[in-house]
C-alpha positions in Angstrom: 0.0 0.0 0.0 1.2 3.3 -1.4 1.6 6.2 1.8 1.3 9.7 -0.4 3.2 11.3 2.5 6.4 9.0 1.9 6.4 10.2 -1.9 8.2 13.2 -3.1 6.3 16.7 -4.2 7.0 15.1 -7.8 7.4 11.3 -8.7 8.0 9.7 -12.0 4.7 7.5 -12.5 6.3 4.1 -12.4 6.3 1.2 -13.1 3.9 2.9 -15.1 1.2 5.5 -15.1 -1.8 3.5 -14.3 0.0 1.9 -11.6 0.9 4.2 -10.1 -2.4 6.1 -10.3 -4.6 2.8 -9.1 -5.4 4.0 -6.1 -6.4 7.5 -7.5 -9.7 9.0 -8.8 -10.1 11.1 -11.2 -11.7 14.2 -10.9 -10.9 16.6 -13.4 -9.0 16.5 -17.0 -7.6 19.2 -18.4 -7.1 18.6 -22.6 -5.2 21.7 -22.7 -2.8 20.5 -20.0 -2.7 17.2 -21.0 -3.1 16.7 -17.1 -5.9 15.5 -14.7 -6.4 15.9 -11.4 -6.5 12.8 -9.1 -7.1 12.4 -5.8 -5.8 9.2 -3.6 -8.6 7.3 -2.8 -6.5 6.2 0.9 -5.1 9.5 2.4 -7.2 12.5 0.0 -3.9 13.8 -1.2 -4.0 16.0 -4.5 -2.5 15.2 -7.5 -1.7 17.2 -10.6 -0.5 13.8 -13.2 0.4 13.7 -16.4 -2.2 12.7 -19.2 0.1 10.7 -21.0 -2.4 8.5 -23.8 1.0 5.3 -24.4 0.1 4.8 -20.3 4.0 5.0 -19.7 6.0 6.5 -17.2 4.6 10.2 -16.7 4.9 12.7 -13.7 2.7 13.3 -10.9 3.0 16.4 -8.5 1.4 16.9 -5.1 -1.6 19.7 -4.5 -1.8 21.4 -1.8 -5.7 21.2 -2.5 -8.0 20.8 -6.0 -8.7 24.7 -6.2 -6.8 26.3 -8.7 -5.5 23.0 -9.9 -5.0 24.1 -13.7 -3.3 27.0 -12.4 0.0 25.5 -10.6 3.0 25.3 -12.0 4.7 22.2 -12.1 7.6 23.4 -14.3 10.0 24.3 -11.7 9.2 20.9 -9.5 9.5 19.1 -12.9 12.8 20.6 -13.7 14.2 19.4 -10.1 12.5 16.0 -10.5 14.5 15.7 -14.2 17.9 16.4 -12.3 17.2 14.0 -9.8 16.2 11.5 -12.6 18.8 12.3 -14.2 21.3 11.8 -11.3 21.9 15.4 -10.1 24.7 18.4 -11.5 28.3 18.7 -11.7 30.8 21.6 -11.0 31.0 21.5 -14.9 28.8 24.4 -16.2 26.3 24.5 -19.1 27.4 24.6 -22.7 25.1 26.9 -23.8 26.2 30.2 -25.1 25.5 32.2 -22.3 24.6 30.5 -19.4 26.3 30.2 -16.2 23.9 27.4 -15.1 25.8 23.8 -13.7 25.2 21.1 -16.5 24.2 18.0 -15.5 26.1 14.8 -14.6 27.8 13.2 -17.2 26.2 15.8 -19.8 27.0 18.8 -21.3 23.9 21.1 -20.7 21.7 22.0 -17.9 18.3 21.0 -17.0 17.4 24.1 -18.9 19.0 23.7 -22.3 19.1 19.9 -22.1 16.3 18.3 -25.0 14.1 16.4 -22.2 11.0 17.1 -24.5 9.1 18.9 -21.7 8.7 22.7 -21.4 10.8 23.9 -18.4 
């Protein structure tokens, strides 16, 4: 059984998304967001996850509550999640033109200028 208060502010939905969501309602989607809001069916915690339509490994992000929902932003949460995926920085910096960021370990760029395919 699943405790939402051991989890992280953001997780990576593993194994995979519906697993990780099985003890989750749904109570809002958001087509826009390609997000819904879920709420754990054993402790109420809020979720803000990742409408991802393969059913693979997306990210989920703690709520404070359901109101305003659409309106947080997970960007900055998601950014720290990817580094921590991604197994943290190094005293390198970033190879963009520019930016005085620290790239990532055993990479070149930072979260920032990295490719991950999400909108940071």
């Amino acid at each position: 059984m699943r405790r939402c208060a051991s989890l992280d502010i953001a997780e990576e939905a593993i194994p995979t998304r519906d697993a990780f969501t099985a003890t989750f309602d749904v109570l809002e989607s958001s087509a826009v967001q390609w997000a819904e809001l879920m709420r754990c069916r054993e402790c109420g915690q809020f979720w803000k996850v990742d409408a991802d339509l393969d059913r693979l490994a997306s990210h989920a992000f703690k709520l404070p509550s359901a109101v305003g929902w659409l309106d947080f932003n997970e960007r900055p949460t998601r950014a720290a999640l990817l580094v921590r995926l991604l197994g943290g920085t190094s005293s390198e910096r970033c190879m963009q033109a520019g930016c005085r960021a620290a790239a990532l370990a055993a990479r070149a760029f930072c979260i920032r200028h990295l490719d991950t395919g999400y909108k940071l």
